[in-house]
Every structure is written in structure tokens, then in C-alpha cells.
C-alpha positions as CSV (number, residue, x, y, z in Angstrom):
1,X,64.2,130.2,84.8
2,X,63.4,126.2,84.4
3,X,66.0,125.4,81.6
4,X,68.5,122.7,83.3
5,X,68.0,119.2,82.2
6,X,69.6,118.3,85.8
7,X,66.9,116.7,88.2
8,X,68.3,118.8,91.3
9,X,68.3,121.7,89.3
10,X,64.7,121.6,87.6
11,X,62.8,123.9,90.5
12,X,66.1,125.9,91.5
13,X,63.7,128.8,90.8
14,X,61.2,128.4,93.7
15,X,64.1,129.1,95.9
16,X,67.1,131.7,96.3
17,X,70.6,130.1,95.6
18,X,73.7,130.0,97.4
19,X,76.3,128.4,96.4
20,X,79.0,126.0,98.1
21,X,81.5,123.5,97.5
22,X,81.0,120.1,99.3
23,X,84.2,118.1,99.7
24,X,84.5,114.9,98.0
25,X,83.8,112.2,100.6
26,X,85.2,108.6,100.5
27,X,82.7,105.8,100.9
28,X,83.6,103.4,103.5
29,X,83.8,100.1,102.0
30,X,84.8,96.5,103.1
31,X,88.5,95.6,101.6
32,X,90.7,98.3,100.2
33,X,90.5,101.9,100.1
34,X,88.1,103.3,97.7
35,X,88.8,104.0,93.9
36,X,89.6,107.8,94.8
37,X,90.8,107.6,98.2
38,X,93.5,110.4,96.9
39,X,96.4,108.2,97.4
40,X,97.5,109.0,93.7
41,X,101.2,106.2,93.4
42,X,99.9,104.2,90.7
43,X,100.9,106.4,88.2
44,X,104.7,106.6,89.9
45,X,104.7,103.0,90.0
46,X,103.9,102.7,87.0
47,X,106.0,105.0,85.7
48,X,109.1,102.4,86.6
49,X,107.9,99.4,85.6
50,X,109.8,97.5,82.7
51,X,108.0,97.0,79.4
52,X,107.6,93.3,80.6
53,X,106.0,94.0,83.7
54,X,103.0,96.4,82.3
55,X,102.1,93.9,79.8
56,X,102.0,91.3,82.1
57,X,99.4,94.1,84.3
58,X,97.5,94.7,81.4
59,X,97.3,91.1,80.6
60,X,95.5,90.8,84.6
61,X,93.1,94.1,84.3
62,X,91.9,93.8,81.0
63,X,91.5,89.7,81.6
64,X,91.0,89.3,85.1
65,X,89.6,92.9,86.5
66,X,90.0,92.7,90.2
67,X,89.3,88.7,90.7
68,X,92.4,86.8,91.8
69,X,94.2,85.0,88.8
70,X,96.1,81.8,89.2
71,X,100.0,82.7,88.5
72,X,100.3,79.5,85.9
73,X,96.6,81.3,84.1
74,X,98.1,84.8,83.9
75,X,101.6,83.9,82.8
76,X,99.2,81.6,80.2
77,X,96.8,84.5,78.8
78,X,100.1,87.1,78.9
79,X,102.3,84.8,76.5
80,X,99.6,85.6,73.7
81,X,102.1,88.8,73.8
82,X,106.0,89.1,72.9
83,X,107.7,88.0,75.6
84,X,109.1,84.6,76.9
85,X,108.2,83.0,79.5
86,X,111.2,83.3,82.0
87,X,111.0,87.0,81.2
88,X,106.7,86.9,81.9
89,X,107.6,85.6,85.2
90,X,110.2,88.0,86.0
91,X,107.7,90.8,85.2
92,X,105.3,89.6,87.2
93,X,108.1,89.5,90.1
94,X,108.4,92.9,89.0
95,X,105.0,93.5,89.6
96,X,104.8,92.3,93.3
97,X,107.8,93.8,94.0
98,X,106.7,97.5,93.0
99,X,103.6,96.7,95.1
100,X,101.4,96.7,92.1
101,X,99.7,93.6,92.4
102,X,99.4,91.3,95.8
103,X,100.3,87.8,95.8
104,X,98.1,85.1,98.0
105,X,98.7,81.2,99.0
106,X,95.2,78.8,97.8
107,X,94.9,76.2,100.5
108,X,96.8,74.2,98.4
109,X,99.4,76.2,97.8
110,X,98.8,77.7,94.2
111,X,100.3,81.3,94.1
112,X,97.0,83.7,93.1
113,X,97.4,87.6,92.3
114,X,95.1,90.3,92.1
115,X,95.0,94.0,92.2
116,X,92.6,96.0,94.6
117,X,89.5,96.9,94.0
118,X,90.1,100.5,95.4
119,X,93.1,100.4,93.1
120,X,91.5,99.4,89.7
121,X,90.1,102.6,88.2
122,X,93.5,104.3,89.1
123,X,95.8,101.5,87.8
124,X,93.1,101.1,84.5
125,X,93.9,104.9,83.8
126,X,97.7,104.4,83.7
127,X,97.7,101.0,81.8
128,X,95.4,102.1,79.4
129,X,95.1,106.1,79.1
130,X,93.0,108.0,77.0
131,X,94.8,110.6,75.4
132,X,94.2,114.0,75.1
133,X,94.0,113.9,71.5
134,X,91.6,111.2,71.5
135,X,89.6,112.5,74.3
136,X,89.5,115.6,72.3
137,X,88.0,113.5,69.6
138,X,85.4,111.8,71.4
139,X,83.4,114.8,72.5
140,X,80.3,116.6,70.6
141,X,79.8,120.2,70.6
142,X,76.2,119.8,70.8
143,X,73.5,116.9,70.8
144,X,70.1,116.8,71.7
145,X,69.2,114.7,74.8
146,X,66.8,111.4,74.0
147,X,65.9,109.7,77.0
148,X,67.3,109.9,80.6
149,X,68.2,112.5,83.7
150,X,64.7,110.9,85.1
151,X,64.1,110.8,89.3
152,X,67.3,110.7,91.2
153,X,68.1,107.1,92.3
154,X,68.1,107.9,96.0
155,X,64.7,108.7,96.3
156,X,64.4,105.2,95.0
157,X,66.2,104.2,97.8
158,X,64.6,106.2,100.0
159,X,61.3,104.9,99.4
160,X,62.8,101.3,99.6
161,X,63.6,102.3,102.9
162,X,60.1,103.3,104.2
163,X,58.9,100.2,102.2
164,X,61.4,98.1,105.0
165,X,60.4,100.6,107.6
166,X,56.5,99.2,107.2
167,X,57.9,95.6,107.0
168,X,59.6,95.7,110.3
169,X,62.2,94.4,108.4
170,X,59.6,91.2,109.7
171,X,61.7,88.2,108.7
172,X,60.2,84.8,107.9
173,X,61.3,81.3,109.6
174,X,63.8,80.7,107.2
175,X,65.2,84.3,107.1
176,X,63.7,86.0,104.3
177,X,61.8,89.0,103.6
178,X,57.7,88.5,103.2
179,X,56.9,87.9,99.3
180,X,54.7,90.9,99.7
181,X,57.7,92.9,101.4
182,X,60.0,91.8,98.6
183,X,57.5,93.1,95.7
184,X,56.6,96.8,97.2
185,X,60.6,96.9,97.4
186,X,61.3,95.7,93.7
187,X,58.6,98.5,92.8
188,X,60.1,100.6,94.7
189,X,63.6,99.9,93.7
190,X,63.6,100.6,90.1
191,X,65.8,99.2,87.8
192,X,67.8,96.0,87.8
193,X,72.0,96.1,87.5
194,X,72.4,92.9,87.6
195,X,74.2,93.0,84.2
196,X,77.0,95.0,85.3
197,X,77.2,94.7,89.2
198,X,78.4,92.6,91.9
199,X,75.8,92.0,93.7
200,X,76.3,89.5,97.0
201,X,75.0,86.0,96.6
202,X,73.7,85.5,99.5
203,X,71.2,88.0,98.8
204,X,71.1,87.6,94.9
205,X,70.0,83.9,95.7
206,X,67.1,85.2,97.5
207,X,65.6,88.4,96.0
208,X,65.2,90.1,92.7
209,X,68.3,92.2,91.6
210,X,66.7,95.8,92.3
211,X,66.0,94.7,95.5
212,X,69.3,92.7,96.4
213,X,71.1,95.9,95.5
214,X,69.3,98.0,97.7
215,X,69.3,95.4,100.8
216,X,73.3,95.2,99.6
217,X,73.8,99.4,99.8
218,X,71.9,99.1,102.9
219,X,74.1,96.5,104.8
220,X,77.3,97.7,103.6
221,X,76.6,101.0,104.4
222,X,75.2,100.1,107.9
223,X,72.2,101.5,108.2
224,X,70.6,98.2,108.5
225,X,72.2,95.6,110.5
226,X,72.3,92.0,109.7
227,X,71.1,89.3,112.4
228,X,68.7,87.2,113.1
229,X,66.6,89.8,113.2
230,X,67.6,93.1,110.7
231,X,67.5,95.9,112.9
232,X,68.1,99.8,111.9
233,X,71.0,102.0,113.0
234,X,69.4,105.5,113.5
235,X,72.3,107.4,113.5
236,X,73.8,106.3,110.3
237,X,70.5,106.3,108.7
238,X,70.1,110.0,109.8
239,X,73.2,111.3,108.7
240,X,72.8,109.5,105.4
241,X,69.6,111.7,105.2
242,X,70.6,115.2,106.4
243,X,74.0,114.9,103.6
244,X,73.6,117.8,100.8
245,X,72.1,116.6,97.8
246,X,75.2,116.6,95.8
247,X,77.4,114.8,98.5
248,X,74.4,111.8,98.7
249,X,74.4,110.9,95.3
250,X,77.9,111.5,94.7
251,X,78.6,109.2,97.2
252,X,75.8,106.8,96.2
253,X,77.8,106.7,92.5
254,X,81.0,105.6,93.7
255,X,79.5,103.4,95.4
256,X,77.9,101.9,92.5
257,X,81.4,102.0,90.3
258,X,82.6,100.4,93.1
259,X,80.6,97.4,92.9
260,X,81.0,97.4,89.1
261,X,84.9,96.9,89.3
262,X,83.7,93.7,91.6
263,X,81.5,92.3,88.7
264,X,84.1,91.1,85.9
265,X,86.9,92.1,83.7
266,X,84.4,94.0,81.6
267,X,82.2,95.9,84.1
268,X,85.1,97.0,85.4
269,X,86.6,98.6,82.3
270,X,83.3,99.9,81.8
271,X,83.1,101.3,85.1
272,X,86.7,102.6,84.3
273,X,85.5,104.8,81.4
274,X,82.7,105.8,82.8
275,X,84.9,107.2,86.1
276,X,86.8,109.2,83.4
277,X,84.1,111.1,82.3
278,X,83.5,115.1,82.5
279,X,80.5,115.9,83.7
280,X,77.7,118.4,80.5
281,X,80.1,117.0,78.0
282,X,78.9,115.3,75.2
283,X,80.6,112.0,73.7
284,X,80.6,110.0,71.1
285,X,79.3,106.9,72.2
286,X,81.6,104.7,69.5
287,X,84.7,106.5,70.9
288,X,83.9,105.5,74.7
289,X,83.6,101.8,73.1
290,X,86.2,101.6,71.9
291,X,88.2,103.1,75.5
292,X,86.4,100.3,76.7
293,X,87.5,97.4,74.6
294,X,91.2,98.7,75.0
295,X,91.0,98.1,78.8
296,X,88.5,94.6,78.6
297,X,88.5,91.6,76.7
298,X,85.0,92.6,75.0
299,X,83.2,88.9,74.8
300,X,83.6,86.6,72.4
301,X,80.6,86.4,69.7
302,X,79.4,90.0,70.6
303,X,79.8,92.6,67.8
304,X,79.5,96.0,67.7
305,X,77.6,97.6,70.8
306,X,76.3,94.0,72.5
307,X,78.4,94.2,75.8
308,X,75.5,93.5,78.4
309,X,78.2,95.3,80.9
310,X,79.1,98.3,79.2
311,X,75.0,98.9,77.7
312,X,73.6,98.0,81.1
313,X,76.0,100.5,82.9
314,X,74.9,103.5,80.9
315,X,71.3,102.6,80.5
316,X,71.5,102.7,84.4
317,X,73.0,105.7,84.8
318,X,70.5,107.2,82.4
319,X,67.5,105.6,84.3
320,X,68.4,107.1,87.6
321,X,68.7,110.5,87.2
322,X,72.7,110.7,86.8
323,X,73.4,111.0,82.8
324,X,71.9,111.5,79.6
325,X,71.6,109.7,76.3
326,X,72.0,112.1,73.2
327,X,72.0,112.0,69.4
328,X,73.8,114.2,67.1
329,X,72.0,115.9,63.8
330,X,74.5,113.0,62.1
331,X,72.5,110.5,64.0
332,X,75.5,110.1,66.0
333,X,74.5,108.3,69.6
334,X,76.4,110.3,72.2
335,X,75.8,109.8,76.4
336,X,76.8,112.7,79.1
337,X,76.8,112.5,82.8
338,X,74.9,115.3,84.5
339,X,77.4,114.5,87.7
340,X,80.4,112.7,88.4
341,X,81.2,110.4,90.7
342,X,84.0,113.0,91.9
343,X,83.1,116.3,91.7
344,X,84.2,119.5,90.2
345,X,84.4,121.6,93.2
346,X,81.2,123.5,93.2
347,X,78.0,121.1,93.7
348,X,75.6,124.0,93.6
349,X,72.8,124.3,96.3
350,X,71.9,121.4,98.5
351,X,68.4,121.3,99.8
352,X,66.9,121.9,103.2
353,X,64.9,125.1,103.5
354,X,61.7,124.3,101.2
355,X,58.6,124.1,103.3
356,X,56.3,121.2,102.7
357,X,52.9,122.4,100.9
358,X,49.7,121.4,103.2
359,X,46.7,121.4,101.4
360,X,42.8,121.5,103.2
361,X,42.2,117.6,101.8
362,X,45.1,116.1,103.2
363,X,47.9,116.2,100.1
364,X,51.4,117.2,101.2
365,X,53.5,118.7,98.3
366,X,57.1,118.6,98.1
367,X,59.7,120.2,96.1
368,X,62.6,119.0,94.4
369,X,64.9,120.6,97.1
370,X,62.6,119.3,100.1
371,X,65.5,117.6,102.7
372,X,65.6,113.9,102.7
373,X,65.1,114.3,106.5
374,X,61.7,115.8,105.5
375,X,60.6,113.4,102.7
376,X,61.5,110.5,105.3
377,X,58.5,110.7,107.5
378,X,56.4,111.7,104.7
379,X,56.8,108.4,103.1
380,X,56.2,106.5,106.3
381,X,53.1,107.8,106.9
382,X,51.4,108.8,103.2
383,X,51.2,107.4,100.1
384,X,53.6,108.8,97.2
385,X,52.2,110.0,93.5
386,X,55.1,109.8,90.7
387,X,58.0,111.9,91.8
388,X,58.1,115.2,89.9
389,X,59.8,118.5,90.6
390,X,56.7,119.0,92.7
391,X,55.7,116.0,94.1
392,X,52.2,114.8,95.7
393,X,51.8,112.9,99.2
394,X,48.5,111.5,100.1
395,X,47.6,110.9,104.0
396,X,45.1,108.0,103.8
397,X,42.9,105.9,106.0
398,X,45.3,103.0,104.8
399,X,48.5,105.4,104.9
400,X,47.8,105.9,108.2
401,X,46.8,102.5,109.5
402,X,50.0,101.9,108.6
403,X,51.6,104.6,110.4
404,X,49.6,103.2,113.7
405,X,51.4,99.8,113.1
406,X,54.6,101.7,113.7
407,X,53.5,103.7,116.8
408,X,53.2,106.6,115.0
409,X,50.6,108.7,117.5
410,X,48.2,111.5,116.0
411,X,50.7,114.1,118.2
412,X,53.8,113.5,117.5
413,X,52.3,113.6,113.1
414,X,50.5,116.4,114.3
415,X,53.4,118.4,115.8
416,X,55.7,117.4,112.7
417,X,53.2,118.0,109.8
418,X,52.6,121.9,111.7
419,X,56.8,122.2,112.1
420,X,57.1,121.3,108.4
421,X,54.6,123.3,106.3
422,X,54.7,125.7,109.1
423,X,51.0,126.3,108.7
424,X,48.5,125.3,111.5
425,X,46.9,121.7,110.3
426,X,43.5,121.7,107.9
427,X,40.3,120.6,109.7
428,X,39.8,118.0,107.8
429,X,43.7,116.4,108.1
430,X,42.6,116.6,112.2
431,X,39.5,115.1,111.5
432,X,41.7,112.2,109.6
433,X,44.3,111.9,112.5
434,X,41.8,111.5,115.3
435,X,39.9,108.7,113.0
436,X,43.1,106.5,112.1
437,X,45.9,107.3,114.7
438,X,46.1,106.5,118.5
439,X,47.1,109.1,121.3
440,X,49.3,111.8,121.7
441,X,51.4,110.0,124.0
442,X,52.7,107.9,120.9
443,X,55.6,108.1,119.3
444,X,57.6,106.1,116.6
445,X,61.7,106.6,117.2
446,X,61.8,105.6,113.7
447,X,60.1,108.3,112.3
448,X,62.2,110.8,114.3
449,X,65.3,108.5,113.3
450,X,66.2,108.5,117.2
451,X,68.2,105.9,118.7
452,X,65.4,103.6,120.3
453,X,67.6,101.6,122.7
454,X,66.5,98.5,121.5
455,X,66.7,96.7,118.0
456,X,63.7,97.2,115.4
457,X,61.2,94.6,115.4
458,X,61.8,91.3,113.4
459,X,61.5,87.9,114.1
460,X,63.9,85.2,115.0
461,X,65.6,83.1,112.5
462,X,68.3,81.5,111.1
463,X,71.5,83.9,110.9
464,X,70.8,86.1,108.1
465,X,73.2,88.0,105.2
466,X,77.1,87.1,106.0
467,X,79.4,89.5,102.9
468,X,80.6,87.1,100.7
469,X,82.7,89.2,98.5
470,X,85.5,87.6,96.8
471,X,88.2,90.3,97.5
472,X,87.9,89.9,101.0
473,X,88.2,86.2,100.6
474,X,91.7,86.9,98.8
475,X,92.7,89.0,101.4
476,X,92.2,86.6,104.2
477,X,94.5,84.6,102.5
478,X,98.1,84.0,103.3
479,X,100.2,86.5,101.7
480,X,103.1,84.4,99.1
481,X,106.4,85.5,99.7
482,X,108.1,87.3,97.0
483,X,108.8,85.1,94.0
484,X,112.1,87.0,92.4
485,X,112.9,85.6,89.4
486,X,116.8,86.4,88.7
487,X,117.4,85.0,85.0
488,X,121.0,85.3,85.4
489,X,120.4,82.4,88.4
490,X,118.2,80.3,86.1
491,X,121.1,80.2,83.8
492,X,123.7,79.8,86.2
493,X,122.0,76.2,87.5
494,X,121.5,75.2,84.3
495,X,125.4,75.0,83.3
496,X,125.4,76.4,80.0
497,X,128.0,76.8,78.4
498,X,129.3,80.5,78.9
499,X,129.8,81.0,75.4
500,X,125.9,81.3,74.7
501,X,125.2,84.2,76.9
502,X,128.8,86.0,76.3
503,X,129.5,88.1,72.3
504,X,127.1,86.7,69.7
505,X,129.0,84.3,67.4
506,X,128.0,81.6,64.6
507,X,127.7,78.3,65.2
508,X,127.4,75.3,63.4
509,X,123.9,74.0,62.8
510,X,124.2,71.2,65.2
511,X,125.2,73.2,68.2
512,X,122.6,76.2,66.9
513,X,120.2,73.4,67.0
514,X,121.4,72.8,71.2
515,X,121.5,76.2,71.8
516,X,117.8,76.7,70.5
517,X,116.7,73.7,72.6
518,X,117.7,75.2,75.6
519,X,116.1,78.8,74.6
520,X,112.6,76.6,74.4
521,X,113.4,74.3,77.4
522,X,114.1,77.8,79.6
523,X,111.5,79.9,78.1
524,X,113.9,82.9,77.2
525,X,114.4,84.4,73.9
526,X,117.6,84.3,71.2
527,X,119.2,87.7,69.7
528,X,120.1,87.1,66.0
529,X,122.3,89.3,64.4
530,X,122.8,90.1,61.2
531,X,125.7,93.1,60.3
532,X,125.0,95.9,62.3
533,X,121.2,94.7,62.7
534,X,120.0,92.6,66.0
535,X,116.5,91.4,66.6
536,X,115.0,89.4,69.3
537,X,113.3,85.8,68.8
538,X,111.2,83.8,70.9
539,X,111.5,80.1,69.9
540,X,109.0,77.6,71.2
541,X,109.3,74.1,69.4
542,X,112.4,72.7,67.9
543,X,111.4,70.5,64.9
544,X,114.2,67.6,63.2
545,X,117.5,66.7,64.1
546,X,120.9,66.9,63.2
547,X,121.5,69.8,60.5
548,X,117.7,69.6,59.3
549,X,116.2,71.6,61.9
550,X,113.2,74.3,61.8
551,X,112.3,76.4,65.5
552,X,108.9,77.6,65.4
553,X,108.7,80.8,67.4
554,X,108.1,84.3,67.1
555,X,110.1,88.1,66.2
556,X,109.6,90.3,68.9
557,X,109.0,94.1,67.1
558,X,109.3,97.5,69.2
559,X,108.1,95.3,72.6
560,X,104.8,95.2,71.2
561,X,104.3,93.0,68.4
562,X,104.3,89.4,68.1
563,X,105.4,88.7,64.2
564,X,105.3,84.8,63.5
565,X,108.2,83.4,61.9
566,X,110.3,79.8,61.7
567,X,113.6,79.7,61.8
568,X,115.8,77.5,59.7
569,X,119.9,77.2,59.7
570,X,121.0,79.3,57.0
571,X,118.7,82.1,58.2
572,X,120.9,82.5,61.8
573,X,124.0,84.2,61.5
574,X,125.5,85.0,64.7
575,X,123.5,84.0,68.1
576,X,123.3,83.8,71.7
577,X,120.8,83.3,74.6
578,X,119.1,86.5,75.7
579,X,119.3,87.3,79.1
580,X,115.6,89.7,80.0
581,X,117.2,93.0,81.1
582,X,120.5,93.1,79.2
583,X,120.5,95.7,75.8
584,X,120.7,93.5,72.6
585,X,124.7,93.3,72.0
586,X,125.5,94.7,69.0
């Protein structure tokens, strides 16, 4: 029975199943540990953090994402909140302290903090959760899919690879793939992410977006190696092929997130929700919105659903084979994944055991659970009809021209194409070998994925592709040492007088007026007290003199609400300075 909308599933009937359960494996990234490396203290952290200090967080996730943020530009954006400015800065001491964020020197001596990019998605989900109720909420019992669940994106890849295969990777003079390289790969590639991923600039500067992505996977994964001359590792490129199904694009995925938390405040938050996500669950595509906006600062002058991020993300997702876009009979828009990025234990079958399909004329079909190992020499050396659960290869006079050009002799395609369809070879495919391929004695290490001894062909050139990713710039940094902000020793060089931090009492207006002044000129808040009530103001101008005075400042409501308000004398009864960390007296 054919009824899964899943593309690995489609043709599960042409073979017998067997389940297993593939473990979840971390991709090996540059910087940090990955976004679910497993090391689960975020949440702990978190957990004893003061109020101050996970405002002043949020304030650098949903603002900054991952990029490093200037200390005097975070403590800027965060007093938009309830809190003072001595009492921002001793969160965010609280912050490095707890290992939450890490601090860096600029060259010239500007303090700069950031938070990991493995750590985002984790820190995202405690600073911003999505309830159960809410999650509850957000899903749909049933919708009927629109568009998406299309061809897998790593057969995209894996045709981009034969298409760099063909090239050589041949390099120009100045370093760059051949024009006519660069468009069989942005055909190849598929769709562009450039509105929601970091892609390097070194490579975005040169080449299309599709195709800097896939030169960008293919570096950073190390299955092509940068130089002068690009060069393949066969090892890694065969054990990227011969991964189950599941495990591939699982990995691919995270990947992908991964690179999205690098992008900006909002792919990352968008990247966050996605990460979230069950997998044959319906949502509500408002609801996951508006997860979205709580965790990013959704850009100015774009209403309703115009995030490029957020959009681009899940019409990528949908293009290559990984969710689904849905409408309810309410005309509801609603978006599932058909996998995760993390699995749910049990990844089904992977594939491996479907023999290729020789036919008398020379086409080669191959199932939806052929091995990548399989399908790799098939795209070297044939030409490729739209992939489909059963999908057509062509061996042509120009296929296999090609194939020649990469030492590909008629024996060693002969003794492959009779191991894989396990048939003895069509007259006419012999006929077609003889015509277009040289000896037996031939053989390509590339289309065995063997170890060759020697780099791939390329040309000399300048040095080409050095990672330029900004995390690993702020880690190369020197670290800042910790910055503890005591209030109690801000207030001690000062030389107050004791009186204002000791029992709230009246004062006259005058002296209110001095005590005020020094509130503003220390960034800390006053506690006014009226009976048996206390509340907490923020002043942050001092207008007149003498008796006539008005402070201009704020009430701070629950540790979460900023209520406007100015102060005038006979509206303070008794006051003093409030110290961040001591309980309002009463």
C-alpha cells in the first residue's frame, strides 16, 4: 500500500520492511557543540538566574541571536524593560557568571557578549517556552496537505556532487568555479536560502546562493577540501553516502538549523520554533508566528506573515522533501514536518538492498530506496530524468564521454552495472560501452569513492574558500574577565549618606530632590512607601530645583511592566535608595 505522503516512504511496498532505530548523530561543526549535543544545563541555569538577569538574556536572543553584542548596546536595548541600569549590569554579571553568556575583549577594548550557537535553540526554549497549553492549541486534528514533501534535498546534493565530480572541481586563474560549472550546479542545487541562512561570504560573493550553500555543506563537512586546488576526501564522502536514509537527512537538517541560528536574530527564532516541532502534527501556522515573534524582534514595517526569515524557512523545508504545507476546511494555513531534525526513535527502514533496473536500450531505473552508494556512480556516468519514486537514468554517447574524461573504463562500468542490477549487460548497453569508453584496464577512484593517493584534479590558483564565520571570530578573541557588579560597593564609593539605603523615612522636598539625583546619577531605583504598601520606581531625569521638582521615570509592576509615571513632592511619602537584591522594606 502507497498511502504515505513521506518521500522515503512512497515505494516502501516494492520492498520487505524491517525496522530499526538509528541513533541521533551530532554534526561536527566549527565553534561550539551542536544545538543538541545532549548537554541539557541550560535549563538548570536558568532555573537560578534572577529576574534581572533573564531579561537582560532575552533582551540578547531575541535582539542579537547568536552575534556578539557590544555591553554599552545590550544594556541599551534591555533598559526598554523595568529595571535600572546598575541593576541591568549586575544581571548581566549574573549572566557571565552562571556561564550563560561568554564575554570577549574588541581590539580596542570594548567588552562584547554572545551566546553560542550550539547553545541557542536550547537557551531560546527556556527563555521563551511554549507551553503545553498553548502547544495544545496550536495543533490541527486534520488538514489537507497543499504543496510540499517533494524530492529529498540530498539527492539535490548528491547530484551537485556528480555535477563537481565532472568539473574536476577545475578552478579558474582567479579561483572560481567555470560559469558553466557554476550553472549545472545552481540547477542542480534547487532552491535558494539565502533569506534565512548564513551562508559564508567568501563564497556568497562568488556564486549564486543554491550553490554557495552546497559548496558551504561540502567544505564544512569535509568532503571537499579547500586549496588552491579543491580536492575530494573519499572517505568522508563515502561514509556520507553509505549513512541510512533517516540518519543523512536528519543530519543534513541540523545542519541547516544550524546555519539559520548564524543568520540573524530572526532566523534564529525561526529556526528555534521550527526545532520544536513534532514531527505528522499539524499546526496552525498563526500560532507558530506568533512563538516566533515572542523569541525575535519581528522587523519593523512588516505586518502580519512578511518575515522573509520565518516564510523562507518553511517554504524551504517544504521544497525539499522535509515538511508539508496544509490548509484546514476553515481555510486555516497549517505546516507539519514529515521528520525532525531529532528523531523519535524509530527512523523506519533505510535503503540498501533495491537492485538497479537494467533495461535492453540502455535506461537504468532506480527506486526510492536505491543506496546513495548506488545512485553515486549512476550520476557520474548517465544522465538523470526528474526524480520520482522510480527514477530513470540514461547512459548516453554524451553521458559517457563524460565518464571517459574521468577515467571511467568500459570494465570497471561494466563489472559495476552487472553487480548492481545483477543481470548480465543488454547487447546494445555493450555495444554503447565499446563505442564511447576506453579499456578495461581503466578505472576512475572517484567513481569507486577510493582513496586515490593523490589530490583530484584542479588547477593552481590563488588560495581558495578560508571560513569566515563570525562566531569563530568572537571566540578567537580574548576572553574579558568577569565584570561583578556589587551595588552595595557602588554605593559605598559614592559616600551617601547611610540614612538613604537604611528604614524608609520622609524627607523634606529639598533633600528628596538630592536623594532622587543620586538614584538617576547611579542608575538604581527608589522604594516609595505608602502605609503598608511599597512600590519600586525607576527615576531617570530630575526636572527644577529647590521645592518645585518633578522626576521623570517609571513604576516597576510584578518585574515585568514598565508603567510611566512623574513624580512630584507631595506624591512621595517615605523613601530610600534601592539596593538590586534586597526585598522592598516594608
Amino acid at each position: 500500500m502507497m498511502g504515505s505522503d513521506k518521500p522515503w516512504e512512497r515505494s516502501k511496498a516494492v520492498r520487505p520492511t524491517r525496522r530499526r532505530s538509528d541513533p541521533v548523530i551530532t554534526p561536527e561543526l566549527p565553534g561550539s557543540a551542536g544545538p543538541f549535543s545532549g548537554e541539557d544545563s541550560e535549563a538548570e541555569i536558568w532555573s537560578r538566574l534572577s529576574p534581572v538577569s533573564k531579561d537582560v538574556l532575552r533582551c540578547l536572543l531575541t535582539r542579537f541571536g547568536v552575534h556578539p553584542a557590544e555591553e554599552g548596546r545590550l544594556l541599551e536595548e534591555a533598559a526598554a524593560g523595568c529595571w535600572s541600569g546598575l541593576e541591568l549590569r549586575a544581571g548581566l554579571s549574573g549572566l557571565q557568571a552562571a556561564g550563560a553568556v561568554q564575554a570577549r575583549l574588541r581590539f580596542w577594548g570594548e567588552r562584547a557578549v554572545a551566546v553560542t550557537a550550539g547553545s541557542y535553540l536550547k537557551w531560546a526554549a527556556v527563555a521563551s517556552p511554549w507551553i503545553a497549553a498553548d502547544e495544545e492549541a496550536a495543533h490541527r486534528s486534520a488538514a489537507s496537505a497543499v504543496s510540499g514533501g517533494g524530492a529529498l534535498y540530498s539527492r539535490a546534493l548528491l547530484g551537485a556532487l556528480a555535477e563537481l565530480a565532472r568539473s574536476g572541481p577545475v578552478l579558474t586563474v582567479k579561483g572560481r568555479l567555470h560559469g558553466s560549472t557554476v550553472k549545472a550546479l545552481e540547477q542542480a542545487a534547487g532552491l535558494s536560502p539565502e533569506s534565512f541562512i548564513q551562508l559564508d561570504p567568501s563564497l556568497r560573493l562568488d556564486y549564486p546562493g543554491s550553490v554557495a550553500l552546497v559548496l558551504d555543506w561540502s567544505f564544512s563537512s569535509g568532503i571537499l577540501r579547500p586549496g588552491r586546488a579543491w580536492s575530494w576526501d573519499a572517505q568522508k564522502l563515502r561514509t556520507w553516502l553509505d549513512e541510512p536514509l533517516m540518519q543523512r537527512e536528519r543530519g543534513l537538517f541540523r545542519w541547516i538549523l544550524d546555519r539559520a541560528v548564524r543568520r540573524s536574530a530572526e532566523a534564529a527564532a525561526a529556526a528555534s520554533v521550527i526545532s520544536s516541532l513534532r514531527e505528522d502534527v499539524w499546526y496552525s501556522v498563526p500560532k507558530l508566528e506568533q512563538l516566533c515573534r515572542s523569541r525575535s524582534v519581528w522587523p519593523a514595517g512588516c505586518p502580519g506573515r512578511d518575515s522573509a526569515a520565518w516564510t523562507g524557512l518553511l517554504e524551504w523545508l517544504a521544497g525539499c522533501g522535509w515538511a508539508e504545507w496544509g490548509e484546514t476546511e476553515q481555510g486555516e494555513s497549517c505546516f507539519r514536518l514529515l521528520l525532525s531534525a531529532e528523531g523519535c526513535g524509530e527512523d523506519g527502514d533505510s535503503e540498501g538492498d533495491e537492485p538497479l533496473l537494467l533495461q535492453p536500450d540502455g535506461d537504468i531505473w532506480a527506486g526510492a530506496w536505491t543506496s546513495y552508494r548506488q545512485l553515486w556512480p549512476l550520476e557520474l556516468v548517465a544522465e538523470r530524468g526528474e526524480v520520482r519514486e522510480l527514477t530513470a537514468y540514461r547512459l548516453t554517447e554524451k553521458s559517457l564521454k563524460r565518464s571517459a574524461a574521468l577515467g571511467i573504463g568500459a570494465g570497471q562500468l561494466r563489472e559495476w552495472l552487472a553487480g548492481a542490477s545483477g543481470a548480465a549487460l543488454p547487447p546494445q548497453v555493450e555495444a554503447l560501452l565499446a563505442q564511447c569508453l576506453p579499456g578495461t584496464e581503466s578505472r576512475s577512484t572517484l567513481f569507486a569513492v577510493e582513496e586515490s593517493g593523490e589530490d583530484a584534479a584542479g588547477s593552481s590558483g590563488r588560495p581558495c574558500w578560508q571560513p569566515s564565520d563570525p562566531s569563530l571570530t568572537f571566540a578567537s578573541l580574548e576572553p574579558a574577565p568577569a565584570a561583578e557588579v556589587q551595588p552595595w560597593l557602588v554605593l559605598q564609593a559614592e559616600k551617601l549618606p547611610a540614612a538613604w539605603t537604611a528604614a524608609p523615612r520622609s524627607y523634606r522636598p529639598s533633600a528628596c530632590r538630592q536623594l532622587l539625583e543620586s538614584a538617576v546619577r547611579l542608575h538604581i531605583p527608589v522604594e516609595l512607601h505608602d502605609g503598608e504598601s511599597a512600590g519600586i520606581f525607576v527615576p531617570l531625569q530630575v526636572q527644577g530645583d529647590g521645592d518645585g521638582w518633578a522626576a521623570e521615570g517609571f513604576y516597576r509592576k510584578d518585574n515585568e511592566a514598565r508603567v510611566p509615571a512623574m513624580l512630584i513632592p507631595g506624591q512621595v511619602g517615605r523613601i530610600r535608595l534601592h539596593i538590586p537584591g534586597n526585598a522592598p522594606a516594608r
